[in-house]
N, C-alpha and C positions, 0 to 999 in steps of 0.2 A: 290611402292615396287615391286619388283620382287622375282623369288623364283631365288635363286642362284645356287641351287642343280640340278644336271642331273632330271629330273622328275622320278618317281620309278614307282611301282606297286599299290602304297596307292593313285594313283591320280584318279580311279574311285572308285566313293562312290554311294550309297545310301541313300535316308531320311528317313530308317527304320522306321514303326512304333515303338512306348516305350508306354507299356501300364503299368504302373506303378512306384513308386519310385523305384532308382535304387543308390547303393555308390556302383561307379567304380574309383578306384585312381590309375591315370596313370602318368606316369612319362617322361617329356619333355627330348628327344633325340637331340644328337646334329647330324648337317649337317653338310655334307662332300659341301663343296663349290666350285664352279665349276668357276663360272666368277673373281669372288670378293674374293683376298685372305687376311687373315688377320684378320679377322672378326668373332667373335663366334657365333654361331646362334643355336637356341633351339628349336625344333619344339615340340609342343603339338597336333596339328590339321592339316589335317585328322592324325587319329591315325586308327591303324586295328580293334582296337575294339570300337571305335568310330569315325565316317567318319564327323559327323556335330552334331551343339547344337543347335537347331533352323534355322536360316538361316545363325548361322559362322559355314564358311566352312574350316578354314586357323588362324592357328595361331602360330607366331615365337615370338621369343623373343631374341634381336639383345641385349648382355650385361648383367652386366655392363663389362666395355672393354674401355681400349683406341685403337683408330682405326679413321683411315683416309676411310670417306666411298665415293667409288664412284659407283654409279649405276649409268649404263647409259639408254639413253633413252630404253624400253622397250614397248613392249603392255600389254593390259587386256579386255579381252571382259565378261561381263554377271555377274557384281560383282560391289560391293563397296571396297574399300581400305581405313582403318582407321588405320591410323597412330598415335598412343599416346606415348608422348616422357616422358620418367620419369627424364633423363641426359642427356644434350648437346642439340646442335639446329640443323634442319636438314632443307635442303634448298629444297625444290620440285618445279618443272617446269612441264607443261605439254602442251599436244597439242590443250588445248580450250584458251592457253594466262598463266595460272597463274605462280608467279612465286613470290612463297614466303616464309619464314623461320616460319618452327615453334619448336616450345619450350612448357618446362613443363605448365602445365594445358590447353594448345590449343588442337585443334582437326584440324589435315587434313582431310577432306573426298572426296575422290574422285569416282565419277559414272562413270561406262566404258560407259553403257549402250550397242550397237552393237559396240565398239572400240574406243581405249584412248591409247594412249602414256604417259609415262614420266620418269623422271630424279629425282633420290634421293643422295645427296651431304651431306658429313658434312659439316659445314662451317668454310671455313679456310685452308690454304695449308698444315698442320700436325696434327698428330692424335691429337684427342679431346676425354674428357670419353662420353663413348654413350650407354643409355642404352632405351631402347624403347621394344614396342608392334607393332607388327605389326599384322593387323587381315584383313580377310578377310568376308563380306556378299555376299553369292548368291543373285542374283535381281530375282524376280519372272517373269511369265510368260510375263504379263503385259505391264513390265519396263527394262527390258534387251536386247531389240532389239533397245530403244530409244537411243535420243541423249544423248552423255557424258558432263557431268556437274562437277563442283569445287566448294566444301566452306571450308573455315577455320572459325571459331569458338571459339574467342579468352575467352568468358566469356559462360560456361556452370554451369547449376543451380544444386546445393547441398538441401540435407535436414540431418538433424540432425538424428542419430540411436539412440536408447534410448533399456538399460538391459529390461531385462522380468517385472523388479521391476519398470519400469520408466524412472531412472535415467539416465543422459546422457551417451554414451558408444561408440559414433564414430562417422563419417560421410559417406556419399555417393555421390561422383560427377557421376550426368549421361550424359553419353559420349555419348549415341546411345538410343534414344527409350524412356520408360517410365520404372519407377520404383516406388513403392507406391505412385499413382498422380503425381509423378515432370518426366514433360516429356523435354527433349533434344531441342534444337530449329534443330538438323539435322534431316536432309530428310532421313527416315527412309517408306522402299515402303513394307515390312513386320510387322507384331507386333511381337516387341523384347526389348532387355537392353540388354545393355553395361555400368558396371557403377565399378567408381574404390571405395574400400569400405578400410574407413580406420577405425581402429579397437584400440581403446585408450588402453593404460597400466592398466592390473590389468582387464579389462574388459571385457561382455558379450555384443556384441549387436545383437539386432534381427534385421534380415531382412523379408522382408513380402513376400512372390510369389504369384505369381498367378497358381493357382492346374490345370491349365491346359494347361500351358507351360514346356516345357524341359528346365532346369538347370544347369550348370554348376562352379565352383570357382577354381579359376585360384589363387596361390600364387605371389607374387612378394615378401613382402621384409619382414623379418620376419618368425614365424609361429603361426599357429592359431590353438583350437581344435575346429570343425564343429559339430554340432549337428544339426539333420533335421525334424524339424517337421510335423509328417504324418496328420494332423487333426482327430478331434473327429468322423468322418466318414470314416477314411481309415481303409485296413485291416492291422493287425498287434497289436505286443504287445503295447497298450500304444502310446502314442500321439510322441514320441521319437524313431527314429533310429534307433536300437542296432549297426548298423555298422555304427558308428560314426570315425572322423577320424580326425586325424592329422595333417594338411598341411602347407608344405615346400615353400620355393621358387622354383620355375619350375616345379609344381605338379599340378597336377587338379583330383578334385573329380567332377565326373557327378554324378548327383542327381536324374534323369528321372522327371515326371511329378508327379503331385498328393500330390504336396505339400505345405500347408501353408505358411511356413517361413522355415530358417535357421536361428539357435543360433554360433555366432562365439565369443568362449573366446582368450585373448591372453593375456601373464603374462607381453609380452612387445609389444609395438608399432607394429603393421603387417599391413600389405598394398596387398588386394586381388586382383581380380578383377571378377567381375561377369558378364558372357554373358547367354544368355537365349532367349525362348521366343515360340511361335505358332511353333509346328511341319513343317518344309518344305513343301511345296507342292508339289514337283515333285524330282525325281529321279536327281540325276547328273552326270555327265561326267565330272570331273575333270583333265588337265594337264597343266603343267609349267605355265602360268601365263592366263590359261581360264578358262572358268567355263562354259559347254555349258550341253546339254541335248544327245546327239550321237556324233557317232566317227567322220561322216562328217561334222561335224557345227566346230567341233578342226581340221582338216585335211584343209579345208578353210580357217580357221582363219589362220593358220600357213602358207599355201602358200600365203596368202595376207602378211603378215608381210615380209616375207624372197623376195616379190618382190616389195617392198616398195609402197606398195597401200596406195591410198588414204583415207582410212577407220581407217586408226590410226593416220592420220595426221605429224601434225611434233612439235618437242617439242623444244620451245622458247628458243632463244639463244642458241641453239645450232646446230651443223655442220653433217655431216654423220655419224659421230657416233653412236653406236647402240649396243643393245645384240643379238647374232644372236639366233636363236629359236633351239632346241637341238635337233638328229632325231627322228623323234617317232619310238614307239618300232613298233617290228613286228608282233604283233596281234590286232585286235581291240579293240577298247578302248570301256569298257562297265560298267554299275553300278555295283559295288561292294556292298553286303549284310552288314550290322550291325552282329555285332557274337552277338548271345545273351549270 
């Protein structure tokens, strides 16, 4: 995935401390698109009043929309790219070989680690409906200089959600990481979730957290009322939220840390999704399709691409085609503060 938009001023962030629950409900902006016309695209993440939820740093939402997609080869350095398609198939190629289609319940995940190429197609020569997630993880210190890797992930594990009373009330596919014991079989170099929660008619299901990760609930299809629960040790009135909320399709309630569970009712069928997980470690430097820690590590990155270095490789079946890299602005790129 690439970002399509000229890069703005939201591209450096910070991994703010959050020292307590937090209901912030922000609302998914659409992009002015720069390569790729045609296409509707949502952004939710970085947002100004929240730059990341754990280690996602990026998140779009390409639909629903009929649309002929061509992304052409692009880079990514110091990140993961998870591609979750809810409609239509999307073809990716990239420069370690892979070169495959994926579709509803799969997972693409792609590691830049120090540089990656690739190609994102619909398949097919006329528009198709497409509606997906496209998100972004920071790699930590560790793992973002190594080599770039590819899996697809056609069978990912679910567990049952059960109402406050017991009773069945949803399920949970984890896409990324762990979520109450059922952990992803991707490679996952932070502790986080990624997991899509569906939420049955007429029902209440809890989801469990863990009190000392940052939380986020992302809408997709439907709406749902959220209720969060503080635990018998937090401060506040009562084991429940007051700012309790409502969510849409292309909304997101951040939840901050220090919280037991969330209670999610919905009067019909809703389809969320939930990212999360251990506070960041380090500050970021965020533009157009990197993820670095200073302005020179993006300044390098970008004159390697623009003179086709060897460090992004080249992306399978295809020719010199390419996205060219947009110019950077004229001040330095530096981490930008969380508003509290």
């Amino acid at each position: 995935m690439t970002r399509l938009d000229a890069a703005g001023d939201e591209d450096v962030q910070q991994a703010s401390d959050c020292d307590g629950p937090r209901s912030l409900r922000l609302e998914a902006r659409d992009v002015p698109l720069g390569g790729v016309r045609a296409m509707e695209v949502r952004r939710i993440l970085p947002h100004r009043e929240l730059p990341m939820v754990g280690a996602w740093c990026f998140l779009d939402r390409f639909g629903p929309q009929q649309a002929l997609m061509r992304v052409e080869p692009h880079p990514h350095i110091g990140l993961q790219t998870v591609t979750w398609p809810f409609v239509g198939e999307v073809h990716h190629r990239d420069s370690v070989g892979s070169d495959v289609v994926v579709t509803r319940g799969e997972l693409n995940l792609m590691t830049s680690g120090g540089g990656i190429s690739h190609s994102e197609y619909s398949v097919g020569e006329h528009p198709i409906p497409l509606d997906a997630l496209q998100l972004w993880i920071a790699l930590p210190e560790s793992r973002r200089h190594g080599a770039p890797s590819f899996e697809r992930h056609t069978a990912l594990p679910t567990l049952e959600l059960q109402a406050p009373g017991g009773e069945p009330a949803g399920t949970a596919t984890v896409v990324m990481g762990e979520l109450a014991g059922t952990t992803s079989p991707a490679s996952a170099f932070t502790p986080l979730v990624g997991a899509e929660i569906v939420v049955l008619a007429g029902s209440t299901a809890r989801i469990p957290l863990r009190r000392e990760w940052e939380y986020a609930l992302v809408g997709a299809f439907g709406a749902a009322d959220v209720a969060a629960g503080l635990g018998a040790d937090a401060s506040g009135p009562g084991d429940v939220d007051p700012a309790a909320a409502t969510l849409g399709p292309h909304e997101l309630l951040y939840l901050g840390i220090g919280r037991d569970h969330i209670d999610v009712t919905a009067a019909e069928p809703a389809t969320l999704f939930l990212i999360g997980g251990e506070p960041f470690e380090s500050d970021l430097v965020m533009w157009w399709n990197f993820v670095g820690r200073t302005h020179d590590e993006i300044v390098e990155a970008r004159d390697a691409w623009e003179a086709g270095s060897i460090r992004f490789g080249h992306v399978v079946a295809h020719g010199d085609e390419r996205v060219p890299a947009p110019p950077l602005p004229g001040v330095r790129l530096t981490p930008r503060r969380r508003r509290p």
